[in-house]
N, C-alpha and C positions, 0 to 999 in steps of 0.2 A: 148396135144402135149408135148413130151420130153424136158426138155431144153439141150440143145447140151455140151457134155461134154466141159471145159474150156483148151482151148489148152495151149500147154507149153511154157513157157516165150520165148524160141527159136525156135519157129514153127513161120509161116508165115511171111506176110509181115514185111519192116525193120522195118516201122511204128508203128507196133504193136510189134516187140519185144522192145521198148522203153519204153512200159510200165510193171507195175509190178501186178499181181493178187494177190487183197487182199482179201480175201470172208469173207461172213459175212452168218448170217442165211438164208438170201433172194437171193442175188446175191455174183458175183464177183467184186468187186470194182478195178478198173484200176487207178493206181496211174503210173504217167507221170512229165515229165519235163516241162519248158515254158524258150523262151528265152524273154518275156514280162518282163517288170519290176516295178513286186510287194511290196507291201510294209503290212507288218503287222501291225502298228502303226501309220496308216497312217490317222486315225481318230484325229491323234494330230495335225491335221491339224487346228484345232477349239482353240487350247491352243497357237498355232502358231501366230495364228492369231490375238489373246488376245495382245501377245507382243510384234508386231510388232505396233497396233493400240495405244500400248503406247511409243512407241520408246525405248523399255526396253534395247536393247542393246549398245545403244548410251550411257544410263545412266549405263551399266557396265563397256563400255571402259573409263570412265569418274571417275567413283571409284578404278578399280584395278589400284594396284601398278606395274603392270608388265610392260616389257618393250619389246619390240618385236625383236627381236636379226638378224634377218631377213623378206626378201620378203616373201620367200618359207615356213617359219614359218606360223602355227596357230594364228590367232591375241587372246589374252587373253580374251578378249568380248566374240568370237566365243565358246574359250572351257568351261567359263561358262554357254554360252547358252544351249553347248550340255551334260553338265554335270545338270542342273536343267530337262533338257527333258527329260536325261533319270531317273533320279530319280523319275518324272512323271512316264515315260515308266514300272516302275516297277526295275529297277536297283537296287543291293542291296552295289554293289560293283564297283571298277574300271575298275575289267576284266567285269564287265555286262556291261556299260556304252561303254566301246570300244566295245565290242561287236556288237552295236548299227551302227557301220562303215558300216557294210555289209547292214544297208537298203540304198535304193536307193531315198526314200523320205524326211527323216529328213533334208537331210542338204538343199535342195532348199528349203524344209517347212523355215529352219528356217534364211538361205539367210548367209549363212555359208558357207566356203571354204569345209569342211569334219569335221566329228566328229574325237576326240582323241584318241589313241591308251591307252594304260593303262600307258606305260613310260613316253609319253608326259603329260598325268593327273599326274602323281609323279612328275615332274619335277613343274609342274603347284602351285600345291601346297607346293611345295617345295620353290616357291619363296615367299611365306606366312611368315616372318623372326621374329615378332617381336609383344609385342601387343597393340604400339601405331599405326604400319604399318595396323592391323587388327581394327582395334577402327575406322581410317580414313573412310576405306574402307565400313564398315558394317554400320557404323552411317548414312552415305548418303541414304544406300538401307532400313534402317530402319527406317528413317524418310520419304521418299518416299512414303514406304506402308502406313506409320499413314497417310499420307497426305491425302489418299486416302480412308478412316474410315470416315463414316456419323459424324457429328455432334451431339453432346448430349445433352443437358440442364446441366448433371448431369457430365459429361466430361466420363472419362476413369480413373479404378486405375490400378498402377503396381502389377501383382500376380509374385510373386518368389516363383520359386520351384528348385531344383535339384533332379538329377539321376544316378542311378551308372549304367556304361554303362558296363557289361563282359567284358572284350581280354581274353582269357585263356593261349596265348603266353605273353603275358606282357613284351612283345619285347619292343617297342614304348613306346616314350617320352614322358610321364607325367601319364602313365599307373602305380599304386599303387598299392597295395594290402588292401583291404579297406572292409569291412562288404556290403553283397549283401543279397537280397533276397534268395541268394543260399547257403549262406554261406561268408566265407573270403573268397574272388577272387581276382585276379587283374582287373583293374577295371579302369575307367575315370570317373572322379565326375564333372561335368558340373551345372552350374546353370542356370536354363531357366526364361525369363521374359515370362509374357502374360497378355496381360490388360482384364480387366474384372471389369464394377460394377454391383454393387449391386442395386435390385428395393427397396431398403430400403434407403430412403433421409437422406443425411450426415452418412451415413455409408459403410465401404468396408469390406468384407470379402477374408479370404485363407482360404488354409488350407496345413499342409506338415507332411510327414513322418519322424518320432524322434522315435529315440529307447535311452533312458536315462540309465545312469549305474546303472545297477543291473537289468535293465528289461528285462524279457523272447524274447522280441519282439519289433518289429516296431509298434508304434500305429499312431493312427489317431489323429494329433491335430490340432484346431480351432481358426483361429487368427481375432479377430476382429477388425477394426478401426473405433469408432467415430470421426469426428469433429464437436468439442464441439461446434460453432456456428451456427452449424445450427443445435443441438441438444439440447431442452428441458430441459431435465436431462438422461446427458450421464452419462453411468456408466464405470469400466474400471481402469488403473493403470496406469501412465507415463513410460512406461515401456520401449521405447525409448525417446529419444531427438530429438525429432517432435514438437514443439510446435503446441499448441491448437488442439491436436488430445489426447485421451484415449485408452488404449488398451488392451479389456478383450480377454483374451486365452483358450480354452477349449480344456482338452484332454481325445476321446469317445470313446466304444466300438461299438457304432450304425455304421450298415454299409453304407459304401461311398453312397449305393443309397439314405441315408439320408444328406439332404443340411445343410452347417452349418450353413445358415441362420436360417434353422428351428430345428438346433442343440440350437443355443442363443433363435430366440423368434417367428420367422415368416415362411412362407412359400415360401420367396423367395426362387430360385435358386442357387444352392453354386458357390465359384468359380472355374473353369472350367480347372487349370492348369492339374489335372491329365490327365483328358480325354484327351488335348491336346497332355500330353508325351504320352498318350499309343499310338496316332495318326503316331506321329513322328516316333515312334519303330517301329509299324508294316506297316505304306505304305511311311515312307521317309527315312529309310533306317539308323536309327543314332545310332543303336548301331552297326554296320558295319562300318563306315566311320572313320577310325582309318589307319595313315599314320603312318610315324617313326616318321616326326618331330612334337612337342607339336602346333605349329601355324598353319602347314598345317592342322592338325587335326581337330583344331580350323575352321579355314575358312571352310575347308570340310563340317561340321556339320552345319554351320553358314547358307553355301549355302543352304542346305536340310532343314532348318528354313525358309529358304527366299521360297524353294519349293512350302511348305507349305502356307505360305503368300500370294505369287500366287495362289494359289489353291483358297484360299477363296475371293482373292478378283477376279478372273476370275469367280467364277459363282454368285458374284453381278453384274457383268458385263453384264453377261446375263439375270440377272434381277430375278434368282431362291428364292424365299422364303427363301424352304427348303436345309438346308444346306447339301451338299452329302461327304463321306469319298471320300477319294481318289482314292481308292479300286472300289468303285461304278461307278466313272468318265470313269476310265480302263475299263469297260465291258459297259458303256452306252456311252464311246464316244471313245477314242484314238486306244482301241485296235482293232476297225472298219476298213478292211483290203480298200487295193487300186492298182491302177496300174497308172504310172507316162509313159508320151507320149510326145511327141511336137506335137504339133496341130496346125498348121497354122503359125506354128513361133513361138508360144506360148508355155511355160510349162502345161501341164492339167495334171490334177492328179482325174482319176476318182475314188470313193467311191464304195467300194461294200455294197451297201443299198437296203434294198427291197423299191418297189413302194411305197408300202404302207408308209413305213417311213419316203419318201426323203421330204414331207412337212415340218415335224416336223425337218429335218436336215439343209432343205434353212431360217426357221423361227431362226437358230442358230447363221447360218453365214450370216446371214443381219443383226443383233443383234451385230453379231463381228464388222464389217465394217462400220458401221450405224456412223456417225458423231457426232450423240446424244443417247450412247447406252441406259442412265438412261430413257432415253424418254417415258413414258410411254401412253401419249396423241393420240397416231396412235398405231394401231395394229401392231405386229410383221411382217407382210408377204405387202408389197409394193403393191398398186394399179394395 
């Protein structure tokens, strides 16, 4: 049998002129409208739910300094919430993030008045003034997450590192002109913390990027820290004013996939700060997050750090071993499409999930809601 040639988008019924013929090897494919309301992100439904189960917004309107100038206003809680979602969402910028307006799910997900337009996020971060007004605000949400960190025997050390972030308008306020991987660029030099120890007792490692004068390049150098009491015989130099710590430094041409633990003597793991900023660059969005003003800028980036923090401590919360980028999260959970309804009185917000998968999806979100997520004593999926 023939297949019947494909009539033309204005032939027959109205019904059918509404849609569009797209063909492909096999068939014609019919691309149509829906007056349903869909949500592409609607898998962040699970991240939603992370932060509601901590009260995380409670604990924003409680740190920012903003002040609400009206009813009809955005409350400042809200536009951070939808400013950390969509930098989940994949957001690289302000205009992504408003962008984010036109889904229909986000903002009941995340029990918000509407997501931000781009002016209302400049203005947002515009009221960012000052960097005892920023120290307040971030110190709260920073000690929160540690709060929130396993216990160690061995504790946690500080890894410092900085990064030079491109602008190539070097428009904005505190943007220099400063030596990049690229060359001289204008640039933001930011310094990041990240805790990380070492499986070596009474010892911490770094490690950071130094290009000293006259050298061709950035090399790779190796910071060590003993503390002398709980080491044998530390070796090392007073090289700060630390008491009872030693501080031997190594600078290698072995590549970064070699640890500077086993740079110095062992086969520990090094520490971990690059991996993190490459994190930060490619799925939280921070060499993009560049405002006019130096503090907005600040807070912006600060947010996309806290992102990040979320991220890892949401999938302890689900209780995941192994740890996933960001990037992975978006194709294994948020970017999981949906349709939002009233049901009975109720908001529903159905998943488009195969059969096959919707166990592994209820096993996620009784994990979220569970009163005792760390629980591991009963199985994930309820009697």
């Amino acid at each position: 049998m023939k297949t019947p040639p494909i009539p033309p988008a204005d032939a027959g019924h109205q019904t059918v002129t509404e849609f569009i013929q797209v063909p492909t090897p096999h068939e014609a494919i019919q691309i149509g409208f829906t007056d349903q309301k869909g949500s592409g992100p609607a898998g962040l439904a699970t991240f939603c739910g992370f932060l509601h189960w901590h009260r995380f917004g409670a604990l924003l309107g409680k740190a920012l300094p903003h002040v609400r100038t009206s009813k009809k206003a955005i409350a400042p809680a809200d536009l951070a919430l939808g400013f950390i979602t969509g930098i989940l969402a994949g957001a690289k910028k302000l205009t992504h993030v408003a962008h984010l307006r036109r889904d229909v799910v986000l903002a009941p997900l995340l029990a918000i008045a509407r997501i931000g337009s781009q002016s209302t996020f400049t203005r947002f971060f515009q009221g960012f003034t000052g960097p005892g007004q920023n120290l307040a605000t971030f110190r709260a949400l920073w000690r929160w997450g540690l709060e929130r960190l396993p216990s160690r025997p061995g504790g946690y050390s500080l890894d410092l590192d900085s990064t030079r972030l491109l602008h190539e308008d070097g428009q904005q306020e505190g943007v220099k002109v400063g030596y990049t991987r690229l060359g001289t660029k204008p640039c933001l030099h930011p310094l990041l913390a990240i805790w990380q120890a070492s499986e070596v007792p009474g010892t911490d490692v770094a490690e950071v990027w130094h290009r000293e004068h006259g050298w061709d390049r950035e090399r790779r150098v190796i910071l060590v820290r003993h503390r002398i009491e709980e080491k044998e015989r530390p070796g090392g130099k007073q090289l700060l004013e630390v008491p009872g710590s030693l501080f031997p430094a190594f600078v290698t041409n072995l590549p970064v996939s070699v640890p500077p633990i086993e740079v110095w003597r062992d086969d520990n793991p090094r520490a971990g700060c690059e991996g993190v900023i490459k994190q930060l660059a490619a799925d939280f969005a921070l060499p993009d997050l560049c405002v006019k003003k130096f503090w907005g800028t600040e807070a912006a980036m600060s947010l996309a750090v806290l992102s990040y923090n979320l991220c890892v401590l949401f999938q302890r919360h689900l209780g995941w071993l192994d740890r996933v980028t960001a990037a992975t999260l978006r194709f294994r959970l948020f970017t999981t499409g949906g349709i939002i309804s009233e049901t009975g009185g109720r908001t529903t917000i159905r998943l488009s999930v195969p059969p096959e998968q919707r166990d592994w999806w209820r096993a996620i979100f009784e994990k979220i809601v569970s009163l005792y997520p760390n629980c591991n004593a009963v199985g994930l999926r309820a009697p």
